[in-house]
C-alpha positions as CSV (number, residue, x, y, z in Angstrom):
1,X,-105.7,132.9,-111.2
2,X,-107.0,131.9,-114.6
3,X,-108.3,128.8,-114.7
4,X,-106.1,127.6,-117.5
5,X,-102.6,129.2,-115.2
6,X,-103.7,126.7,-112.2
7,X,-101.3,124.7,-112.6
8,X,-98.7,127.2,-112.1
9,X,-97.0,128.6,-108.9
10,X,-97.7,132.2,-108.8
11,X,-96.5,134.9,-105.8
12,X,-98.7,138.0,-105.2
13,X,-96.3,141.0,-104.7
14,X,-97.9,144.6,-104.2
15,X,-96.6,146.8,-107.3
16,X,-95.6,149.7,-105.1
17,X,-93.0,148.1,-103.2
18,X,-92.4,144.7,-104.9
19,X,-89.0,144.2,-102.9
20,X,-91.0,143.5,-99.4
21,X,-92.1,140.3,-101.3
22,X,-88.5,139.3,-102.2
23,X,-88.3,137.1,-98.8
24,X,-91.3,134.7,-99.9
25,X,-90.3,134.8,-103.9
26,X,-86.4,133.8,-102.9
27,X,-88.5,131.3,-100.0
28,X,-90.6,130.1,-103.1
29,X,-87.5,129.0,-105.5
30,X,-85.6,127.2,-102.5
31,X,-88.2,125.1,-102.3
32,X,-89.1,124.3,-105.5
33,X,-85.2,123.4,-106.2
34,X,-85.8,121.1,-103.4
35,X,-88.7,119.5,-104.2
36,X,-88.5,115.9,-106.1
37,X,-92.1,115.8,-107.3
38,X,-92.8,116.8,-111.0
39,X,-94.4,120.0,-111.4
40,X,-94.4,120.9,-115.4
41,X,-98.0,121.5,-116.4
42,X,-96.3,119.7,-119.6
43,X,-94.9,116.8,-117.9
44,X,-98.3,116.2,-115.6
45,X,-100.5,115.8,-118.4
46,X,-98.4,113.3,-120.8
47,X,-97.1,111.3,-117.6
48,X,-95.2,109.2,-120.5
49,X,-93.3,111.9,-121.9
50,X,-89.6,111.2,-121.9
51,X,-87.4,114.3,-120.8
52,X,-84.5,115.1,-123.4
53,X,-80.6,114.7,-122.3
54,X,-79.7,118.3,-120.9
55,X,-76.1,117.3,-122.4
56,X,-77.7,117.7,-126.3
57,X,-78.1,121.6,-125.5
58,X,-75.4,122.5,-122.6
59,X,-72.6,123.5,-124.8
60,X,-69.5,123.0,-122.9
61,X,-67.2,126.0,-123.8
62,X,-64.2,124.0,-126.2
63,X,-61.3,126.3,-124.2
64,X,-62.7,124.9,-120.2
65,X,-62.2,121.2,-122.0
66,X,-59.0,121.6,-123.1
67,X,-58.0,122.5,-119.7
68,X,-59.4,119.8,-118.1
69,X,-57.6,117.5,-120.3
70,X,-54.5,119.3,-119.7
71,X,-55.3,118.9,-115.6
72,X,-55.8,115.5,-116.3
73,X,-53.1,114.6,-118.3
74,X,-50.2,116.0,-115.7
75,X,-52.2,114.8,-113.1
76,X,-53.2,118.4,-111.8
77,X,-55.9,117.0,-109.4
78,X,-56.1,120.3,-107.4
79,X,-56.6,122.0,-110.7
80,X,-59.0,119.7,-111.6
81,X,-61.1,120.5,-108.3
82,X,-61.0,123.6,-109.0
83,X,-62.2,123.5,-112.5
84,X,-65.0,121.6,-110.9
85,X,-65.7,124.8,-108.7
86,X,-65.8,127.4,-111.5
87,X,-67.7,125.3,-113.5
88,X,-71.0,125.7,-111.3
89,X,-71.1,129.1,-112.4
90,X,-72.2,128.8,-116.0
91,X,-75.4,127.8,-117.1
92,X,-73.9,124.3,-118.4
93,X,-72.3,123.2,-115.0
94,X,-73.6,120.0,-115.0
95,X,-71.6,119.1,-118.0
96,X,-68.7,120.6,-116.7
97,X,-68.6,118.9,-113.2
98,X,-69.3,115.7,-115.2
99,X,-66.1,116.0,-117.2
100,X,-64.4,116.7,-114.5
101,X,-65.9,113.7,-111.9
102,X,-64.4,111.7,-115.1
103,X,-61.0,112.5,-115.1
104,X,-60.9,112.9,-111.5
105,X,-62.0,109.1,-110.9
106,X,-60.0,107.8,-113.4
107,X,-57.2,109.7,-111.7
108,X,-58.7,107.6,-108.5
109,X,-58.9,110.6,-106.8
110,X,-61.5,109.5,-104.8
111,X,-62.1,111.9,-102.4
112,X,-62.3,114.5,-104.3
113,X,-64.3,112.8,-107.0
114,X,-66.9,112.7,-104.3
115,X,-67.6,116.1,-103.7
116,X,-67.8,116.5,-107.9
117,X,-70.4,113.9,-108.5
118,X,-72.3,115.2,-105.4
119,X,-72.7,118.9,-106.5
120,X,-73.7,116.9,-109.9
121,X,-76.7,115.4,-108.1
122,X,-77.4,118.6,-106.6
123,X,-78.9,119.8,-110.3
124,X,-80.2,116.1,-110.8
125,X,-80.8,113.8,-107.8
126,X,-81.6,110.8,-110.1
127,X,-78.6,111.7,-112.4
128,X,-77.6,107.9,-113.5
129,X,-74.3,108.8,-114.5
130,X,-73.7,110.3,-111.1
131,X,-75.3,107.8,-108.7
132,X,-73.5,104.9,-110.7
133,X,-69.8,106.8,-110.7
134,X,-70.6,107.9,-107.1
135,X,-71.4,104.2,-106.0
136,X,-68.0,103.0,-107.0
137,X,-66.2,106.2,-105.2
138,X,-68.2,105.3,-102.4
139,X,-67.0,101.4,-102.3
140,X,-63.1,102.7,-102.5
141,X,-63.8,105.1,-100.1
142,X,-64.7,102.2,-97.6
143,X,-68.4,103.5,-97.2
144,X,-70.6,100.5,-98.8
145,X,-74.0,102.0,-97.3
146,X,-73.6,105.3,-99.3
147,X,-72.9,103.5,-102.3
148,X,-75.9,101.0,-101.9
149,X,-77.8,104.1,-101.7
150,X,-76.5,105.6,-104.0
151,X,-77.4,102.4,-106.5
152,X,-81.2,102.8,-105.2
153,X,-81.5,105.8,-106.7
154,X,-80.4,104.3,-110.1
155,X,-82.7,101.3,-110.0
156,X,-85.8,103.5,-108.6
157,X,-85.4,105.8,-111.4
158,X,-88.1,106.2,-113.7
159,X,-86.0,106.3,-116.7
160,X,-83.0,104.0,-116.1
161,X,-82.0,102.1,-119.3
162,X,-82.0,98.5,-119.2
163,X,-77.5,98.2,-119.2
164,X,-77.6,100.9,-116.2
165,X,-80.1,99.4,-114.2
166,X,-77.6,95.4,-114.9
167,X,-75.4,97.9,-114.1
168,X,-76.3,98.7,-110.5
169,X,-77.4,95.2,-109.4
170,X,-74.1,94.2,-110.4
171,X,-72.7,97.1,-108.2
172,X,-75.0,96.3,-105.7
173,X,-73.8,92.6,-105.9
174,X,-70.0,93.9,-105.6
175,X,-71.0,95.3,-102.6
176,X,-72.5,92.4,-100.7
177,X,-69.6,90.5,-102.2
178,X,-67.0,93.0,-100.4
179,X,-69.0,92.5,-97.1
180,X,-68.7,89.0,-97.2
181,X,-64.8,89.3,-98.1
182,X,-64.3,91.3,-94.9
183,X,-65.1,88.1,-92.9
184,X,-62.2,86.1,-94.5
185,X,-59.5,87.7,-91.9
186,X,-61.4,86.3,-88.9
187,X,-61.1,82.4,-89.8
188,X,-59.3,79.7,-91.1
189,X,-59.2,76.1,-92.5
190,X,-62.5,74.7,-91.8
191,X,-64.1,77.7,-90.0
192,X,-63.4,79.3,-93.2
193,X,-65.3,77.3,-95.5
194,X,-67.6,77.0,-92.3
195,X,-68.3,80.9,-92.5
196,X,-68.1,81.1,-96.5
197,X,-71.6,79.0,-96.8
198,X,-73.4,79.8,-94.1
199,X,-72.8,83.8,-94.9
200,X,-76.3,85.0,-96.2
201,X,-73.8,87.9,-98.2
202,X,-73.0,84.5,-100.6
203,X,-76.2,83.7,-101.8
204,X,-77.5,87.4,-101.9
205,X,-74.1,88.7,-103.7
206,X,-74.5,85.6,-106.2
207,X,-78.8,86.0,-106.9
208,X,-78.1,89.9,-107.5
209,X,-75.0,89.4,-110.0
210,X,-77.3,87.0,-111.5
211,X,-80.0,89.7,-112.1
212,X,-77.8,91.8,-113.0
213,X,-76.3,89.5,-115.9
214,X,-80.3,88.9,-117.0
215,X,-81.3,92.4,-117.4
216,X,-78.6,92.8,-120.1
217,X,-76.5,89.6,-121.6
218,X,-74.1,91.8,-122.6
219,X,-73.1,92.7,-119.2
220,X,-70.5,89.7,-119.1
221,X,-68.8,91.3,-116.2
222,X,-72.0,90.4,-113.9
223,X,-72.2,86.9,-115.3
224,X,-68.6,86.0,-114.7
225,X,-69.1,87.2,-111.1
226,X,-72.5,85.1,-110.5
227,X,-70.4,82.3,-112.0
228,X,-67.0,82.7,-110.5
229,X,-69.4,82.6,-106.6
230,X,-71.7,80.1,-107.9
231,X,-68.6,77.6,-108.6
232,X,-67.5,78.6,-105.2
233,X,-70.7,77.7,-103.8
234,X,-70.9,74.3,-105.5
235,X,-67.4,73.0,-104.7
236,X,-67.4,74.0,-101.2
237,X,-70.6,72.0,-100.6
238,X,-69.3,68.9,-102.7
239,X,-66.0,69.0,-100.4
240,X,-67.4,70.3,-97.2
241,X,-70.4,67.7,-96.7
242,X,-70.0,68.0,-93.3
243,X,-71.0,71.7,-93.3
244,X,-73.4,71.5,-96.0
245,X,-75.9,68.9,-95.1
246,X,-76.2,69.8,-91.4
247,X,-78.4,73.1,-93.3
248,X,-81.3,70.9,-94.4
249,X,-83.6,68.4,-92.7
250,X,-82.1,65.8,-94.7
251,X,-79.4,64.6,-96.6
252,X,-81.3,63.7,-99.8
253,X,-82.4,67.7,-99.6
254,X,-79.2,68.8,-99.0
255,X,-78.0,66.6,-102.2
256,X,-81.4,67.6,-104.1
257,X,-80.1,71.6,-103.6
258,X,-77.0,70.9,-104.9
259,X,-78.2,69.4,-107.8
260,X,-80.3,72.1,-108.4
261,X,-77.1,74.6,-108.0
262,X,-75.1,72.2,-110.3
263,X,-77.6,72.7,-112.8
264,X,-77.7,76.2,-112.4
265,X,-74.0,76.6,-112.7
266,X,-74.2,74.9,-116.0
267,X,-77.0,76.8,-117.5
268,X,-75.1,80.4,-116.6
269,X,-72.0,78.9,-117.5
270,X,-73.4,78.5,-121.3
271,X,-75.1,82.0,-121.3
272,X,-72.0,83.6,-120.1
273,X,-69.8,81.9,-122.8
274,X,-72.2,83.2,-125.2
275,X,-72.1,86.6,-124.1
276,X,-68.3,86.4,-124.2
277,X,-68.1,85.0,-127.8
278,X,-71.0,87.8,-129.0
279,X,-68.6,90.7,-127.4
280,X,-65.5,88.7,-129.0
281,X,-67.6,89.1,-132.5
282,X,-68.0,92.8,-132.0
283,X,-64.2,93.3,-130.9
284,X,-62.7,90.5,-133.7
285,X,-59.0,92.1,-132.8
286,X,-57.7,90.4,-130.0
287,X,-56.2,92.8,-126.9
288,X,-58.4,95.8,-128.2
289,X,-60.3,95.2,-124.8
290,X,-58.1,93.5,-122.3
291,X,-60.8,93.2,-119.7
292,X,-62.3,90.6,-122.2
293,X,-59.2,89.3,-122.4
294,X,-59.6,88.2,-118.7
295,X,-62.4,87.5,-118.6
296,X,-62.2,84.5,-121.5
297,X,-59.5,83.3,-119.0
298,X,-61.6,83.5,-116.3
299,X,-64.2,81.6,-118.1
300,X,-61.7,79.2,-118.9
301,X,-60.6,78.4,-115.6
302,X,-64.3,78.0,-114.7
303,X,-65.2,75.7,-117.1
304,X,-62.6,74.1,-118.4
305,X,-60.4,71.0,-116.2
306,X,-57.5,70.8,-118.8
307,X,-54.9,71.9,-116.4
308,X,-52.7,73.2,-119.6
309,X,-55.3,75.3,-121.0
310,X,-56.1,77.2,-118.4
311,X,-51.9,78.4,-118.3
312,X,-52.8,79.0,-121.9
313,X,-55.9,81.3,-121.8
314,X,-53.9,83.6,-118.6
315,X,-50.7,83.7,-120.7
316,X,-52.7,84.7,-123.9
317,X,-54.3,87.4,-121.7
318,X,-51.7,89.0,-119.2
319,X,-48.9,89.2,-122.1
320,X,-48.3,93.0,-122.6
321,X,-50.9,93.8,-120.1
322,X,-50.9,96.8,-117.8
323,X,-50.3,96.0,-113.8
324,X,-53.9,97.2,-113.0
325,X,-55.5,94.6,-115.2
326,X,-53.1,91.7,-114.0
327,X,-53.5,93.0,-110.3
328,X,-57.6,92.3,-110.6
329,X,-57.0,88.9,-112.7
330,X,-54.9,87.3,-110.4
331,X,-57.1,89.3,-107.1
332,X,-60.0,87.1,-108.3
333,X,-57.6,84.0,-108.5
334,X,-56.4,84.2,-105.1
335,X,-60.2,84.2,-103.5
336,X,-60.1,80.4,-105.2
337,X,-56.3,79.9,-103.2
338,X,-57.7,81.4,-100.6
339,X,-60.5,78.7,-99.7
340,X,-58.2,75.7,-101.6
341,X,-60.0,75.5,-104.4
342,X,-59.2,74.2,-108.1
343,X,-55.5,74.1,-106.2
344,X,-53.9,72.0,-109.8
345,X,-55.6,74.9,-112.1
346,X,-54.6,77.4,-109.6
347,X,-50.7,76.5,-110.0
348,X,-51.0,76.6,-113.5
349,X,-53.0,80.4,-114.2
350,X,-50.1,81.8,-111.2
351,X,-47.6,80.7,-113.3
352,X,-48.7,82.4,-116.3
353,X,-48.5,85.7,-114.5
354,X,-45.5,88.1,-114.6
355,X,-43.6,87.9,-111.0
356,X,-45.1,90.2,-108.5
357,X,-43.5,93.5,-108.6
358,X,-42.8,95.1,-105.1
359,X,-45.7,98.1,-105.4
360,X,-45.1,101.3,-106.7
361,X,-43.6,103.6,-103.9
362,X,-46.5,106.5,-103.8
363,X,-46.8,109.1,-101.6
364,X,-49.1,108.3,-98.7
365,X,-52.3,110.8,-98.0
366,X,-50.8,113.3,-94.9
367,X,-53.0,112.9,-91.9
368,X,-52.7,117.1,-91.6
369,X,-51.9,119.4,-94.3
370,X,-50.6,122.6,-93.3
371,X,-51.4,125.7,-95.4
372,X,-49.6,128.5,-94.8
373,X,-50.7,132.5,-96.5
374,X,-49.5,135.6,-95.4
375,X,-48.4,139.4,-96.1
376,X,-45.5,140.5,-97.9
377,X,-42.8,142.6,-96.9
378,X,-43.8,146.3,-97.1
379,X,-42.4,148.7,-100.0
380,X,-40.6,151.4,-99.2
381,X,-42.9,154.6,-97.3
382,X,-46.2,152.2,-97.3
383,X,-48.8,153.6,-95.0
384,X,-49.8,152.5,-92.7
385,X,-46.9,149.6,-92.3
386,X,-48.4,146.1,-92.5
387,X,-45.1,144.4,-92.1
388,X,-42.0,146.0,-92.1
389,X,-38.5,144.4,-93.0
390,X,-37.7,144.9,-88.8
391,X,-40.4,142.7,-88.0
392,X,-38.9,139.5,-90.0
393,X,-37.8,138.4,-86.6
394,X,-41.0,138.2,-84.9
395,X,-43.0,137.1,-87.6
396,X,-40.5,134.0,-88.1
397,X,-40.5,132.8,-84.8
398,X,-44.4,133.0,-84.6
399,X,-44.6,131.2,-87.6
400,X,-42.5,128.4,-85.9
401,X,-44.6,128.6,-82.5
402,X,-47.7,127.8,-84.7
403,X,-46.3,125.5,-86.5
404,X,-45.1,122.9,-84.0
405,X,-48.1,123.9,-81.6
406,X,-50.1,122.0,-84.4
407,X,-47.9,119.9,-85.4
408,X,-48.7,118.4,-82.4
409,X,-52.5,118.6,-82.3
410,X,-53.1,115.5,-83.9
411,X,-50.8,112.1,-84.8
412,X,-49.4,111.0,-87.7
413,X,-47.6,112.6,-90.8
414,X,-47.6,116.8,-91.7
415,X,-47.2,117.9,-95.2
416,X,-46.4,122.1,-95.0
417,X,-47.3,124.0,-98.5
418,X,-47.5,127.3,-99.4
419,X,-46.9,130.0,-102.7
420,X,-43.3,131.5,-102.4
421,X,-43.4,135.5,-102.3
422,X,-41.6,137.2,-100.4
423,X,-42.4,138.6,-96.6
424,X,-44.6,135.7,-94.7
425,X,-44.3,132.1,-97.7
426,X,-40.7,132.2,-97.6
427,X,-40.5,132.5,-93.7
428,X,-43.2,129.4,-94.1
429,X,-40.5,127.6,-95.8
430,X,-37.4,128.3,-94.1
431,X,-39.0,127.0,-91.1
432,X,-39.8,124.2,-92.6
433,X,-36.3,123.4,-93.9
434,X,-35.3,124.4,-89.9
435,X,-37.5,122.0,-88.5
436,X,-37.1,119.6,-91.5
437,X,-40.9,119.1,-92.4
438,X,-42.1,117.5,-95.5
439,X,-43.2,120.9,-98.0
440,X,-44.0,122.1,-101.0
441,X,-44.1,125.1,-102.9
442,X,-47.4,126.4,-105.2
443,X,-47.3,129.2,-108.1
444,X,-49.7,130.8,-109.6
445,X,-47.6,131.5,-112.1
446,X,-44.5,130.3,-113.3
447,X,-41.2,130.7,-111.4
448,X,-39.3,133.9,-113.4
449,X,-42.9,135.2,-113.5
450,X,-43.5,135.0,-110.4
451,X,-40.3,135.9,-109.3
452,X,-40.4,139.5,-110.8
453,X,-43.9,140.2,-109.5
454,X,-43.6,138.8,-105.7
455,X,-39.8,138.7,-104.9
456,X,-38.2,141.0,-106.8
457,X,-39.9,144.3,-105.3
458,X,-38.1,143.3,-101.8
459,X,-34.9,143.9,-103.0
460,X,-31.6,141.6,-103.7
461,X,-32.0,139.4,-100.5
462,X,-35.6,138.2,-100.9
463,X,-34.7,136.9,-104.5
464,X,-31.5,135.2,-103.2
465,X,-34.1,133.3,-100.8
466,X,-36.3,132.6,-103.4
467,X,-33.9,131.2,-105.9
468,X,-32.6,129.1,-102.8
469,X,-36.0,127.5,-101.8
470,X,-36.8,127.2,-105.8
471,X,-33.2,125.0,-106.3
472,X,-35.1,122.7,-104.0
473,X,-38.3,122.8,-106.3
474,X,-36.6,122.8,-109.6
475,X,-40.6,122.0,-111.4
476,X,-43.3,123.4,-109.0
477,X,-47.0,123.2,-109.7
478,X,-47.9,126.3,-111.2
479,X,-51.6,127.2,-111.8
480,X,-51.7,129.4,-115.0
481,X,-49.0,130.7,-117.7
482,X,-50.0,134.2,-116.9
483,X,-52.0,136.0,-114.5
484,X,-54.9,136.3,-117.3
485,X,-58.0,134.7,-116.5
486,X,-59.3,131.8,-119.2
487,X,-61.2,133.2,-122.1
488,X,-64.3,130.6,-120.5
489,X,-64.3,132.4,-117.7
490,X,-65.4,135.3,-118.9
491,X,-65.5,138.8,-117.5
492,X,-66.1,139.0,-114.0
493,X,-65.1,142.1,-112.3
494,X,-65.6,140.2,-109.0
495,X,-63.0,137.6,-109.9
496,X,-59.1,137.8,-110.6
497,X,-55.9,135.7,-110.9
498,X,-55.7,135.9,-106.9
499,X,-58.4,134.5,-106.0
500,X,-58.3,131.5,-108.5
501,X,-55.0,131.6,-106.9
502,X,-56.3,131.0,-103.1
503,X,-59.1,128.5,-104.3
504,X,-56.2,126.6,-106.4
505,X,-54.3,126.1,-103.3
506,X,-56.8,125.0,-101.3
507,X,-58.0,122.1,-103.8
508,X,-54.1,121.3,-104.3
509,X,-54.0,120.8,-100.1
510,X,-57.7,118.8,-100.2
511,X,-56.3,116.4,-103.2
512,X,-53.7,115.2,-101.2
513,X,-56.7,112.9,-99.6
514,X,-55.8,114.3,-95.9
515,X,-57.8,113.8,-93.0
516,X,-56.8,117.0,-91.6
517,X,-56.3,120.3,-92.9
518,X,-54.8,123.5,-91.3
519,X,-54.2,127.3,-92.3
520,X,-51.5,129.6,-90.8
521,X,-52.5,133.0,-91.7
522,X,-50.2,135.8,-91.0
523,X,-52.7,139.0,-91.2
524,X,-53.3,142.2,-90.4
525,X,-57.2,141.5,-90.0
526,X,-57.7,143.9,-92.6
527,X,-59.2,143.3,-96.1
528,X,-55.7,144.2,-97.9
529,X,-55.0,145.9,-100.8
530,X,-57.3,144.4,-103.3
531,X,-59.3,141.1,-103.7
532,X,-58.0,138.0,-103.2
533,X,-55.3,138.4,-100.5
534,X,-55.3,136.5,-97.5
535,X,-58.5,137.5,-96.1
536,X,-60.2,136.5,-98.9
537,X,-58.2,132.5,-98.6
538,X,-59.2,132.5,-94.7
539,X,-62.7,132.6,-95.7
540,X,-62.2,130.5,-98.1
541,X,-60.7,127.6,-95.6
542,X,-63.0,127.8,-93.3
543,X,-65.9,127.1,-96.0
544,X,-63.6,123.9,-96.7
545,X,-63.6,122.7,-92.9
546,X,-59.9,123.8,-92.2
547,X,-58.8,124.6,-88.9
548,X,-57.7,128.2,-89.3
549,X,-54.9,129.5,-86.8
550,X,-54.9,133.5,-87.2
551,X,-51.5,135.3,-86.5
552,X,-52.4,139.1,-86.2
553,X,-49.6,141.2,-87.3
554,X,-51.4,144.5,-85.7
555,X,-50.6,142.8,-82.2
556,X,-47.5,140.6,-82.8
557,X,-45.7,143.5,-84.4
558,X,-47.3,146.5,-81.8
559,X,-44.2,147.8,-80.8
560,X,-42.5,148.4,-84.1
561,X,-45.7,149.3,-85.8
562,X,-46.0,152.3,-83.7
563,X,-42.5,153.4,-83.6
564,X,-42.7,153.2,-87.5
565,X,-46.2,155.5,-87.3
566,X,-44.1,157.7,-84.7
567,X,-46.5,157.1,-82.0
């Protein structure tokens, strides 16, 4: 090599058969994809260059936005997944997968919103975006050590901004905060009080929402937090003597530390005022941001002992409010109820609130989803047969073996889904009505569309199913307005309307947030007609961890299928 090319990576190849070196070159990239360390002759000698935002030159195509926004807005979250997929294949994925973590956690699809921000760090392991967004999915998703880790990465990261890095400690601090909440269910009365100050989560949750509030003193959030524990902290040690002096040789240390904390509750106290009032300056409207809005109530209730006011600040700041932003107001009150605290104040802020509304009847995540694909009835002369009209019997009551054999498999509640066309989908869902399972019906397309291309070809009967099962499903889901692939996609001969089709469904089944998820597959074990059939969403399951139950219409339907060949 050169000496001024040393700092390159370099492969020697042997001109007259450069393809045996293809192994080591593909070996080569792997691991430089892999590799964490900085290797940019560029970057190594001016170790203080700053790397630009990718997001200035990744153009996002204006047509893949507008659909995500459309997903979004009807709540499409299998669509939304898989926009997510076929957005890896451009050169600005990253972009894509981050507009559609957004939507998808503002959605609070959770469990999908995972898998987006993780193929997100995949480009960029130290993505800030991404490890923040990702330690919050983490926390709902009841795993607090991914998301701490997740928040290492942020506060590690060479180039993390002062806000993200107050950010993550405040995360960070959430998180010990929640670990220390979990202990509440285990006590009561005294014990609880008992267990609230001698928990090492208090005093760690409360130092790192107090770094968090320093590194930016905007962050009011973190400062409200550190306050809100610290006043816990305090008052549970002025009423609980008892458990608080028994922690230090001597009573005049124990009452010298809570001095000190007394003192530091009333320095924070006037920084976090001031950092309300400075954001209250910025946003002179009142109710443009209705988290401020709680929080000045908040800080009222910490601060303030006129019983009267406090009512005052909550009623200023719930009136009009939506039920997620009263929800979290009066979730950090009852902490205070919980441990009989501030009990006159606590009366007053309650009664400020709307009455509790029963919550929202949603449907509960399935603990099994079961997918169903399968052939349609064969035209007229088709050879060889695949499945004949005479074998609607058999295929029927295999169906409904399958289905109750794994129906059983595992507890809990079964959601059924499948397209409609005729032949195998609308066996799927006759069963279902038979057995009266939960279901629901996917489209590629919309209904009269769909009906004319995958119903109508099997005659009179078929559609008279169809329009049955549809009177049930006035409004399905339907992917697309035609089968026409988006302009943003581009033309990809090894890509159609089918497959997007398969890939749809499968996102639709994962977004239900099962635990469990299981395809029925009624197949020839062929590769069909043309891509995208059910081969094609049997592979596709599998790479999604389904449990894939195979019903082979070359065996089930032996008999028939060689009196129809003449053997």
């Amino acid at each position: 090599m050169p000496f001024d090319l040393r700092t390159d990576r370099y492969l020697e190849y042997e001109p007259a058969n450069p393809a045996a070196t293809l192994p080591l070159f593909i070996d080569a990239l792997a691991q430089t994809l892999a590799s964490e360390r900085t290797d940019s002759p560029v970057f190594r000698l001016l170790p203080n260059l700053q790397p630009q935002d990718r997001s200035r030159f990744l153009l996002v195509p204006q047509k893949f936005r507008d659909d995500v926004e459309l997903a979004s807005k009807t709540r499409q979250c299998g669509k939304l997944g898989l926009l997510g997929l076929e957005a890896r294949d451009f050169a600005w994925a990253c972009e894509g997968l981050r507009l559609v973590g957004r939507e998808q956690f503002n959605a609070e699809a959770y469990t999908a919103a995972r898998a987006t921000w993780e193929s997100l760090c995949e480009f960029d392991a130290s993505d800030t975006e991404a490890n923040l967004t990702l330690a919050t999915v983490y926390q709902r998703l009841d795993d607090l050590n991914a998301s701490d880790q997740a928040l290492e990465r942020v506060l590690n990261g060479r180039q993390t901004t002062a806000p993200s890095r107050s950010e993550a400690l405040s995360l960070l601090a959430r998180n010990i905060k929640d670990r220390w909440c979990q202990g509440f269910d285990q006590f009561e009365g005294k014990r609880l009080r008992q267990y609230c100050l001698q928990s090492p989560f208090l005093s760690q949750a409360i130092e790192k929402y107090t770094q968090g509030f320093e590194q930016d003193l905007s962050n009011y959030y973190a400062g409200l937090n550190a306050l809100s524990l610290l006043t816990i902290c305090v008052e549970l040690a002025k009423t609980s003597p008892e458990i608080w002096e028994p922690r230090y040789p001597s009573p005049d240390d124990a009452a010298r530390e809570l001095q000190t904390l007394e003192q530091r509750r009333q320095t924070l106290a006037g920084a976090v005022g001031t950092s309300l009032s400075a954001a209250r300056r910025w946003q002179p409207n009142v109710g443009q941001d209705r988290w401020l809005d709680i929080g000045f109530a908040d800080y009222t209730f910490l601060t303030c002992d006129r019983v009267p006011a406090v009512r005052f600040a909550y009623q200023s700041a719930v009136t009009g409010m939506g039920p997620l932003q009263i929800n979290s107001a009066r979730g950090q009150l009852q902490l205070f109820w919980r441990l009989n605290l501030f009990m006159d104040k606590l009366r007053e802020a309650f009664g400020a609130f709307p009455p509790e509304s029963q919550p929202a009847v949603t449907n509960p995540a399935p603990d099994r989803v079961v997918l169903f694909t399968g052939h349609m009835i064969d035209q007229p002369g088709r050879v060889p047969p695949r499945f004949p009209a005479t074998c609607e019997g058999i295929a029927r009551a295999a169906i409904r073996d399958a289905y109750r054999q794994e129906s059983q498999r595992t507890p809990g509640s079964i959601l059924a889904m499948a397209s409609a066309a005729n032949g195998g989908d609308i066996l799927f869902h006759e069963v279902c009505e038979e057995l009266r399972v939960p279901h629901r019906v996917l489209l590629p397309i919309p209904v009269d569309l769909f009906r004319n291309e995958s119903v109508s070809p099997a005659g009179a009967g078929w559609e008279e199913r169809f329009d049955t099962i549809m009177r049930r499903f006035p409004s399905p889901p339907f992917l697309a307005n035609s089968e026409a692939l988006p302009s943003w996609l581009g033309l990809n001969p090894k890509y159609n309307a089918w497959q997007r089709s398969n890939l749809w469904m499968i996102q639709e089944a994962l977004a239900t947030g099962t635990h469990h998820l299981t395809l029925i597959a009624l197949w020839d074990g062929t590769r069909g007609d043309g891509p995208g059939g059910t081969e094609h969403m049997i592979r596709v399951a599998k790479e999604n961890g389904a449990a894939v139950i195979i019903l082979r219409t070359d065996q089930l339907f032996n008999t028939q299928l060689a009196a129809a060949s003449g053997n």
